[in-house]
N, C-alpha and C positions, 0 to 999 in steps of 0.2 A: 496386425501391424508389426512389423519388422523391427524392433529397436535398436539394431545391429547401426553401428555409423558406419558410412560407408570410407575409404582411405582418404578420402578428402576431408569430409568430415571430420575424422582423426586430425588430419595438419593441422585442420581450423582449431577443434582444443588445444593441441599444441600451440599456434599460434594465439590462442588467449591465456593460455597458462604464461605464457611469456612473458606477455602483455603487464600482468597481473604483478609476475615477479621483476620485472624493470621498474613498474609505472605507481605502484601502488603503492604509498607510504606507508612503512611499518610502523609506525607513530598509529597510524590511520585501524590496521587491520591489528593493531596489539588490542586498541579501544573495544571494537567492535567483538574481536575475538573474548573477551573479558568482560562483555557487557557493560562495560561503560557507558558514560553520556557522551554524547558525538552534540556538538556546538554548532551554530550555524554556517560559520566559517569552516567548519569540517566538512559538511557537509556540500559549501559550494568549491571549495578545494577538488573532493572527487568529481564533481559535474566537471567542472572545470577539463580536469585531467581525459575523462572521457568525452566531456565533446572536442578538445583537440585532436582523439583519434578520431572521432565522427563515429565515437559507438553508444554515447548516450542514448538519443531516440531511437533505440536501434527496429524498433517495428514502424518507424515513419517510412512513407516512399524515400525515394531517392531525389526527387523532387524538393521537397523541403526538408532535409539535410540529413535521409536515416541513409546506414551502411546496405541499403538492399538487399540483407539476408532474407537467408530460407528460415523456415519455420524449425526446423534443426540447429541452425546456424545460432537461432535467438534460444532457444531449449539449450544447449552446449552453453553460451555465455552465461544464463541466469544462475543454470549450476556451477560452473565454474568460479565465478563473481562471487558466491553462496560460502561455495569452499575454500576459497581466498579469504576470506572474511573482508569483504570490501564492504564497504554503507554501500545502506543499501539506497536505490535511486529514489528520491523526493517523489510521489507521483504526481500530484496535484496539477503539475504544468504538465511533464514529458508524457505521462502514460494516462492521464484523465482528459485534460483541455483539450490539448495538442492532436487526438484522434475526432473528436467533436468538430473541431474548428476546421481539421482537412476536410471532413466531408460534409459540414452543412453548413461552416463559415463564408463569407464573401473573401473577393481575394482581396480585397482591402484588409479585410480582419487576418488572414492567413498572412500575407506580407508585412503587418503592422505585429502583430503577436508571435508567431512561430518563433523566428529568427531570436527573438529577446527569450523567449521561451529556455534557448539553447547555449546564448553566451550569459544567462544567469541575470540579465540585465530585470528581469521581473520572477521574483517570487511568488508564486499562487497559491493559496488556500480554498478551501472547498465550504459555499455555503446553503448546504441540503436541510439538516435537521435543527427542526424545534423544538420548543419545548409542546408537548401534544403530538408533536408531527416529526414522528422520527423511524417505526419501522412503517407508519402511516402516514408516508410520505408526501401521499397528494393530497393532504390535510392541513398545509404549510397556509400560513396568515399572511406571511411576511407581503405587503400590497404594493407594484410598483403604477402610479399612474401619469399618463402621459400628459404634459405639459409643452405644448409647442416643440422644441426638438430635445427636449430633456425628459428621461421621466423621473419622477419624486418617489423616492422609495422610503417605505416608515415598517418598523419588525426589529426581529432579534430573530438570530441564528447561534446553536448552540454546537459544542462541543468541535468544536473547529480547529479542527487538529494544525497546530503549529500557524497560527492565525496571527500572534504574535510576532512573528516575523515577516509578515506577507506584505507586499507591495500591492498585490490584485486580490482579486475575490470572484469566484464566477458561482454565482447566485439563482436561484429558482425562486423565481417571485412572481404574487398572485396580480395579473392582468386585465381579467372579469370576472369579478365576483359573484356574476348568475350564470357562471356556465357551470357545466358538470365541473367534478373537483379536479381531474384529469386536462381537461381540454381547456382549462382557465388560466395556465401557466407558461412562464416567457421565462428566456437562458438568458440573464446579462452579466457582462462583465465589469466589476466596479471597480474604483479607483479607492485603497482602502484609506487614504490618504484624504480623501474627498470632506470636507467640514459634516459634521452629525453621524460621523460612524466614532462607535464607543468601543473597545476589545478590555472584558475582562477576564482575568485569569483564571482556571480552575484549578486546583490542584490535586493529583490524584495522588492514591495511597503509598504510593513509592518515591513522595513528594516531588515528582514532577510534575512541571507545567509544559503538557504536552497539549490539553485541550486550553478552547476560549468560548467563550458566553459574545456573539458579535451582535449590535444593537445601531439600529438605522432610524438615525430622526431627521427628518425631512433633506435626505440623500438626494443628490440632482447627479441622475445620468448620463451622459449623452446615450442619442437612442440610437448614433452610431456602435455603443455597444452591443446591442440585439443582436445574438446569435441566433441565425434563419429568421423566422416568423415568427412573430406576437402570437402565444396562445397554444404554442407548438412544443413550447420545451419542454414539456415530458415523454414526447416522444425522443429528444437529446438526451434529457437525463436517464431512459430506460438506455440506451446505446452508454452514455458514460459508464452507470453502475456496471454493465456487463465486462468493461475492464476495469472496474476497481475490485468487483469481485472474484477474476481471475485471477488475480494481485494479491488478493488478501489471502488467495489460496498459500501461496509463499511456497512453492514446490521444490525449489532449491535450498530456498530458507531451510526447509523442513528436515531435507537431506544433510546439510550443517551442522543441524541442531542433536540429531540422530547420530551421526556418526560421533559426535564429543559424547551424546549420552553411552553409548558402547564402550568408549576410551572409560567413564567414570564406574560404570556398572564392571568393567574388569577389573580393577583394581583391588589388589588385598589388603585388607584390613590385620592385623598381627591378630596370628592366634584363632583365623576366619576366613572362610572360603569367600570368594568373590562374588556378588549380586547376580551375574551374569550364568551360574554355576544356580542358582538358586531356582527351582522349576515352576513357583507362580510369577516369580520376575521374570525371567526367561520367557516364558509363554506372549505378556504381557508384549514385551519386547518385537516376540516374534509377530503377534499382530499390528505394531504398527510399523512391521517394514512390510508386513503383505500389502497392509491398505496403501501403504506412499509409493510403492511399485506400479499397484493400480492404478492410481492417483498419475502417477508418470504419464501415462497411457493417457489417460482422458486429457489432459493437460496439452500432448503433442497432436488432441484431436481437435481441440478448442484451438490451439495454433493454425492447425490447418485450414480448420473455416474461414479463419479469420484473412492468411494468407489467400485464398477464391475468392474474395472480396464480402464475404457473409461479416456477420457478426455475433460473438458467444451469444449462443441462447442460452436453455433451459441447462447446456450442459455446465456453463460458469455459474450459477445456481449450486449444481451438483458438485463442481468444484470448493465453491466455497464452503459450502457446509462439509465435505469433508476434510478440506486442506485445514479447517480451523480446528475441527475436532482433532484432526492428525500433531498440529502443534499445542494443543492446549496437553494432548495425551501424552506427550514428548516434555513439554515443561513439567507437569506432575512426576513422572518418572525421575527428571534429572534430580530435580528438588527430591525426594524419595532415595536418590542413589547416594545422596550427598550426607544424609543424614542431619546427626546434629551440625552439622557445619553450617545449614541450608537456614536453619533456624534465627541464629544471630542477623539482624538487618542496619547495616548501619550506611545510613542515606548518602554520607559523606564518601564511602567508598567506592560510590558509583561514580565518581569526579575524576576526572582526569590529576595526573601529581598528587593522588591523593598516597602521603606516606605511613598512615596509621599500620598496623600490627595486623595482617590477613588472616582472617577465623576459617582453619582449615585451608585447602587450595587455593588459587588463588584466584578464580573466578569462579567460586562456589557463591561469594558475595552478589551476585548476579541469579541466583538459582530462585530465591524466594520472590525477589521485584518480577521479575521472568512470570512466573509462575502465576502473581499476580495480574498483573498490567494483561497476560493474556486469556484474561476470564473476559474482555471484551469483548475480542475475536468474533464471538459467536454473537454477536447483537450490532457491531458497525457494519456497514455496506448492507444493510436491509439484514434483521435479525433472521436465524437459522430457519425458523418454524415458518415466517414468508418466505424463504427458497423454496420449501416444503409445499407450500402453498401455488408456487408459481411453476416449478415442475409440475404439480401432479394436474394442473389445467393447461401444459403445454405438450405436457407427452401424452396423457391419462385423461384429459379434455374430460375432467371432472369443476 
């Protein structure tokens, strides 16, 4: 495969580097670039700012509102967008629902959803994982049953990334309870709004409240929510994962993140040679710009598929298990380059106006939560070791 862009391609960077430096608030990419907390309003600011260009969905058709790039076109922005230090896109609506709903929604549901999808008018949260049923996914309780044109939904769904601020919820819930565990489940979309849903908080080690514990007592749906067929959704939800897990890959992220670790690992220390000068760091180093190189590659392959109308297989699998390994290997490192700086954690400084006294650099404060919060990585969007599992019966038909 040629990684060469060709002179148009070239404009087109060009022309989103532009983009980036007219359009993007420095308030916005100081946050992000310093690992700060980005707020909800921060975050629908940049939607905002990109769907006025119409580059938000930027892998939707043209049909319902994407920029109809090439599979390059979309490669060029994420890295670009990455190295800008823009927030990064919400997925749960634009890059999870929003591909579901094109191809196996009604166009009720496509004309009623997409459109709000884009001008921010509904926020969506993702409700997959249980407690029992999380990389064991079609082991989900949650029961949705039907009641004349509603269904009654009764569960809890856990770890519901950013669930606390959601207006919607698109849920996998169990439909018949005597079919196989697979072939028993329906895609609906809830209103989280709706009387008998509970959101409580969890708080993780970096004292953010990123995740929610969500809990459905006698929920009444309309059963106009049903996305396709009663009984079908895990065949939706196998097509969803496959781009959340492209996503989690974060291939540009990764590039980011890699290039500030290089800026930190070069730096003198008085009276001491630089990290980068040092030959098990170095080493260290140089393997995870081989693997993110690679990693490029498969990335612009899984693009293409997707562009011929397929969708990621086995190969966003292989994506994601190494895009996580490649940023968990990249947050260790930077944490590592920072030294004692990396060590002090002081929760407040991850706050936006926060004026306190900076321990060392001054997004070093960001190197240990970093560091943390991405030991996840490898267990959301179906844990590493099921990737492992689903390649080796997709390619290796073991």
């Amino acid at each position: 495969m040629d990684l060469s862009f060709t002179p148009e391609e070239e404009a087109f960077r060009e022309e989103v580097r532009a983009f980036f430096r007219d359009k993007l608030p420095a308030r916005l990419s100081t946050l992000v670039r310093e690992g700060k907390r980005l707020r909800k309003s921060d975050m629908e600011e940049w939607h905002a700012i990109l769907n006025e260009r119409g580059w938000l969905a930027n892998h939707w058709p043209e049909e319902w509102g994407g920029p109809g790039w090439s599979v390059i076109q979309r490669f060029i922005f994420d890295n670009e967008s990455a190295l800008a230090h823009a927030p990064r896109v919400v997925p749960f609506g634009v890059n999870m629902l929003g591909p579901v709903l094109i191809k196996y929604g009604s166009e009720e549901q496509k004309k009623q959803w997409l459109p709000r999808i884009l001008d921010g008018s509904d926020w969506w949260c993702q409700g997959y994982s249980e407690p029992g049923a999380g990389s064991d996914l079609a082991g989900l309780k949650t029961t949705a049953v039907r009641n004349g044109d509603v269904y009654v939904v009764n569960g809890q769904k856990t770890w519901t990334t950013l669930g606390q601020h959601a207006d919607m919820i698109f849920c996998l819930v169990r439909t018949d309870a005597t079919a196989k565990k697979q072939e028993g489940i329906s895609f609906l979309l809830i209103d989280m709004k709706s009387p008998g849903i509970e959101v409580r908080p969890i708080t993780l080690i970096d004292g953010e409240q990123e995740v929610n514990e969500v809990f459905f007592t006698d929920v009444e749906v309309p059963v106009a929510n049903l996305v396709g067929e009663e009984n079908l959704g895990w065949t939706y939800a196998k097509y969803l994962l496959t781009y959340e897990r492209t996503n989690i890959a974060g291939v540009g992220f990764s590039i980011a993140s890699f290039e500030r670790l290089k800026e930190v690992a070069q730096m003198q220390k008085k009276g001491r040679r630089s990290l980068a000068d040092d030959p098990l760091f170095a080493a260290r180093m140089a393997r995870v710009e081989i693997d993110l190189a690679n990693m490029q590659t498969t990335n612009l392959r899984v693009l293409a598929a997707v562009a011929g109308g397929g969708a990621p297989g086995a190969e966003s699998s292989m994506l994601k298990i190494k895009g996580t390994e490649i940023r968990q290997e990249i947050t260790s490192l930077t944490r590592r380059a920072y030294g004692s700086y990396a060590a002090p954690y002081i929760p407040e400084a991850l706050e936006a106006g926060w004026n306190g006294e900076d321990v060392g650099p001054e997004d070093a404060a960001m190197a240990a939560p970093s560091y943390f919060n991405n030991r996840k990585l490898s267990i959301f969007g179906g844990s590493n070791e099921i990737q492992k599992n689903i390649i080796s019966k997709a390619i290796l038909g073991l």
